[in-house]
N, C-alpha and C positions, 0 to 999 in steps of 0.2 A: 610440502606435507608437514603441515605445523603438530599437528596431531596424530602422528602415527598410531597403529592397531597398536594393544599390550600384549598379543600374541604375532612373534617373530620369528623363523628362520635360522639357527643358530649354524655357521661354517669355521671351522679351524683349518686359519692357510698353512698349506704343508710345502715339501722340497720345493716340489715340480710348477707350484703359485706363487713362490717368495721371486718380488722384483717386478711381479707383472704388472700391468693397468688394472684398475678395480672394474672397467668398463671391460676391458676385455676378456678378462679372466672368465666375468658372468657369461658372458656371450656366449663361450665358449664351454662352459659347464651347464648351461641350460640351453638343448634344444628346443631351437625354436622361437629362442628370443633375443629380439634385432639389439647390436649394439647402441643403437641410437636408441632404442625406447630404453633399453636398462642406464644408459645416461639420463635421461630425464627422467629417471625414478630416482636416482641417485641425486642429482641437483633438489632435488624436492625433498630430500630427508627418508627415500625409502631404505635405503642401505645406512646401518649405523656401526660404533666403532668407540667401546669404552676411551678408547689411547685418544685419539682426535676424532677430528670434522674429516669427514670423505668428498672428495670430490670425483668425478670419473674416470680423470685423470692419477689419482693416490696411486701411489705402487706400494704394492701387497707386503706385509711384514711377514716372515715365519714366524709362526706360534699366535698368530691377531687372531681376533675373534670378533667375527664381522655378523649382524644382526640383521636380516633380511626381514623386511615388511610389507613385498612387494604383492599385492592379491595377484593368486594365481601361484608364488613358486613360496608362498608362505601360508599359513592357517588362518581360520575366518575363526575358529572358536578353539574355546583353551583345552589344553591338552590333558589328555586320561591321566589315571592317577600312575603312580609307578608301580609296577607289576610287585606282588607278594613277595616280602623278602624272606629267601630259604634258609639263609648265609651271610653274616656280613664279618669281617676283619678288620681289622689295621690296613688289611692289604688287599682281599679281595671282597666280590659282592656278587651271589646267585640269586639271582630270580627266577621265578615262575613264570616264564612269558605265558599269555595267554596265546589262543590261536587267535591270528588274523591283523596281529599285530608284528612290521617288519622290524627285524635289528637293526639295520642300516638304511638310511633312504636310499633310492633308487632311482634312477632313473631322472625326465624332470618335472613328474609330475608332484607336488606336495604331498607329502603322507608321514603323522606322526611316527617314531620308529624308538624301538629302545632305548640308544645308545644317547638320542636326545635327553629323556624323560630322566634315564639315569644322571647326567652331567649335571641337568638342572637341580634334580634332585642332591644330588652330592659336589657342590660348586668349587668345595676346597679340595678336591681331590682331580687326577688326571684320569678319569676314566674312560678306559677303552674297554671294546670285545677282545675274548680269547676264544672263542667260535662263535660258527650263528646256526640259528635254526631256520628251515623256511616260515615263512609268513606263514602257512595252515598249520604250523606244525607247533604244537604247547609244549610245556616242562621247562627243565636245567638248565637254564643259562646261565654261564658264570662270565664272570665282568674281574678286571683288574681295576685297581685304585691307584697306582704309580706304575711309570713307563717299566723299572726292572722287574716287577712282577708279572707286567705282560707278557715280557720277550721272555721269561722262565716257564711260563708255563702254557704259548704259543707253542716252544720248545718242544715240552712236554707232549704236548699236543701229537707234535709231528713223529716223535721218536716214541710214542705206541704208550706211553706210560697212563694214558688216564683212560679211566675203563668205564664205558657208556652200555645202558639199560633201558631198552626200548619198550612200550606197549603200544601196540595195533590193533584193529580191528582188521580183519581181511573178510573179502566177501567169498562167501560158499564156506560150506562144511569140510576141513581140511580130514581128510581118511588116516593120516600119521600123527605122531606122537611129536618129531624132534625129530630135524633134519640140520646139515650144514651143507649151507651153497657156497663152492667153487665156481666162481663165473666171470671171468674178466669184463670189466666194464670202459664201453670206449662210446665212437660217436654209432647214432642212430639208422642204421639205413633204410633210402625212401621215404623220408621222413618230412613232412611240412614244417613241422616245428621245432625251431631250432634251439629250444631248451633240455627236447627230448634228447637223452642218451639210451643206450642200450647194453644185452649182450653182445659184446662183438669179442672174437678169437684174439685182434689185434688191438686190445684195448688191454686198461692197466689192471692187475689182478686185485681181486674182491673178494672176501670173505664176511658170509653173513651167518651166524648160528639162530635156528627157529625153533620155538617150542611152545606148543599148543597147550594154553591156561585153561581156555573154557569154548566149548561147540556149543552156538547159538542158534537150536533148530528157527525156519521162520513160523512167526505166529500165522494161522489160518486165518485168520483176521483180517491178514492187512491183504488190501486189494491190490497194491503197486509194491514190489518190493523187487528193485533189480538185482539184488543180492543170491539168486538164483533161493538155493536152498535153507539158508540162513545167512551164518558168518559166526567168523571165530576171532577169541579174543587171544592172540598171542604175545610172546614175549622175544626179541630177539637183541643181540650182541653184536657190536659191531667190531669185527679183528684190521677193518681196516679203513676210511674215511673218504669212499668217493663220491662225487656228489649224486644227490636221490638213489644213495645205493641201497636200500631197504627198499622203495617203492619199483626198484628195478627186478630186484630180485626176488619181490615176491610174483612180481608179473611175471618174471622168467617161470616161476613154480607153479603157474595158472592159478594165482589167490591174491590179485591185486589187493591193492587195499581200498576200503569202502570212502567214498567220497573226491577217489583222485580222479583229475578231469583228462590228466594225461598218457597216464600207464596202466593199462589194462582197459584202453578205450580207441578208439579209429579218430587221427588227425581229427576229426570232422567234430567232434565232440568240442576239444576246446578251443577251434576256432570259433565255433559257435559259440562259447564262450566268451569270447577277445570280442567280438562281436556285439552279443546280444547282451552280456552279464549272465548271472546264474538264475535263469529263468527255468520252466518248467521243464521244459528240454531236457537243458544238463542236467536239472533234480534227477530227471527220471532217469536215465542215462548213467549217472555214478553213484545217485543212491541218498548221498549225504552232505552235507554245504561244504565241508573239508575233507580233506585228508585225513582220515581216523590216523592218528601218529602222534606221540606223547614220549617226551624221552621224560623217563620214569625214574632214573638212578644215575649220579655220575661220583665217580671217585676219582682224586685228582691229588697229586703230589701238592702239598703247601710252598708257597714260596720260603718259609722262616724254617718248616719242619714239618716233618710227620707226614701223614695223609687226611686227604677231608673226603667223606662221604654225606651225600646229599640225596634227600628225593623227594620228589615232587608229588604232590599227589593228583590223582589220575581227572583230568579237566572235566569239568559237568558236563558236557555235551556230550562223550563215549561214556562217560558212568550212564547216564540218561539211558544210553541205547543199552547196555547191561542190567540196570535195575529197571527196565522195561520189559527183560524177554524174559523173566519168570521169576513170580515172587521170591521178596527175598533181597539181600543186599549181597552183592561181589566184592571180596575184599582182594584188588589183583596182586597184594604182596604175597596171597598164598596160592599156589600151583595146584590143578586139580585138571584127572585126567577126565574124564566124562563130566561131565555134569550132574 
């Protein structure tokens, strides 16, 4: 492979990699693909390595930083721009991820993800996440620029100090003002899919605070609208960090949120999804290409001092569905109980 792509695969070998074969490491980090052919991708120059020349056999250094070129577990064309900077330090950096785009790669199939765009973008720095958001899900992400700022405000993180600001869309016309759900959150029961959690009694405790910005009757207009009677645009707080605990909790309260393929819908939805893609089906079925979900505000201890508040503003694609349901522009920093 005398010519490799200029768009590459970027991996930093950590603990659990240092000492291994280059050949076997891959093997075993991407399903599905045989030791033998990731050797002769290797032999041919698809795997690269500032420090040296790789061979299949190379045993793995902590801290390398090895360049994958291999079609199929790398990119055929160059990567999106870096998400809008909200934030940037000495020490940290938030962005505005857009939806649809992951924090982290996943899985083994290729897909651009933040934490790449970020590193390349800021090369002299050690850039990791300090949370993630799901891939549908827009706003606040904040990123550290050195290893002790991570583990400061990871920290942080865990022991309740940084205070997150949600906006959603949920579907149907919510009848209350502001409520707080109490609801522990554990595994799904009966469930096909096993991303789905749930309310469960014997699951870890959840706290979510809601409160209703703006009730979005539906236009007469529109002929398909699974959103039953509209949808509303609300605001919630998260007192505690489980995962899809917003999209659980409002399903627990019968006001899913508009565009989720999993919660507030029957297995059968986003199997058909895993399946088919987001074809007419699921449109009609959840309403909207995403998860209406925007983290909208974070405020966060600094690593040097003080505190940082941040906000993001609210993604085109739910401004669209707001400044579409009645003349006029929604500004959701300000609360407003009717319409």
């Amino acid at each position: 492979m005398s010519d490799p792509s200029p768009w590459y695969r970027d991996l930093t070998i950590g603990d659990r990699a240092e000492g291994r074969r280059l050949d076997a490491y891959l093997a075993a980090r991407f399903e599905g693909w045989s030791r033998t052919l990731l050797a002769k991708w290797i032999r041919r120059g698809g795997v690269q390595s500032d420090a040296r020349p790789l061979k299949p056999s190379s045993r793995l250094r902590l801290g390398e930083r090895i360049r994958i070129h291999i079609p199929g577990l790398a990119p055929t064309e160059p990567p999106p721009p870096l998400p809008a900077v909200l934030h940037e330090d000495a020490r940290v950096l938030v962005l505005d991820k857009p939806p649809g785009l992951l924090c982290h790669p996943s899985g083994h199939r290729w897909a651009y993800a933040v934490i790449g765009l970020a590193r390349r973008a800021r090369p002299d720095h050690s850039v990791e996440l300090v949370h993630r958001l799901d891939r549908d899900t827009s706003g606040v992400l904040v990123l550290t620029k050195d290893k002790a700022a991570n583990v400061f405000l990871k920290e942080a993180v865990r022991s309740r100090h940084v205070h997150k600001v949600y906006l959603a869309i949920a579907r149907g016309l919510i009848p209350w003002d502001a409520t707080d759900v109490h609801a522990p959150i554990g595994d799904a029961a009966d469930s096909e899919i096993r991303l789905r959690r749930g309310v469960n009694p014997d699951g870890k405790q959840a706290h979510t605070s809601v409160r209703v910005l703006r009730r979005i009757p539906l236009d007469p207009n529109q002929s398909q609208a699974p959103q039953r009677d509209g949808c509303t645009l609300i605001e919630l707080i998260l007192h505690t960090g489980r995962t899809h605990q917003i999209r659980i909790h409002m399903d627990h309260l019968g006001f899913p949120l508009l565009g989720d393929k999993i919660y507030g819908q029957p297995d059968s939805t986003f199997l058909h999804f895993l399946d088919f893609g987001d074809d007419d089906v699921v449109r009609r079925a959840v309403g909207f290409p995403r998860q209406a979900l925007h983290c909208a505000t974070m405020t966060f201890p600094h690593p040097d001092h003080g505190t940082v508040t941040v906000h993001a503003p609210l993604a085109a694609d739910l401004k669209a569905i707001l400044d579409g349901a009645q003349p006029g522009r929604l500004d959701p920093s300000h609360s407003e109980g009717e319409p």
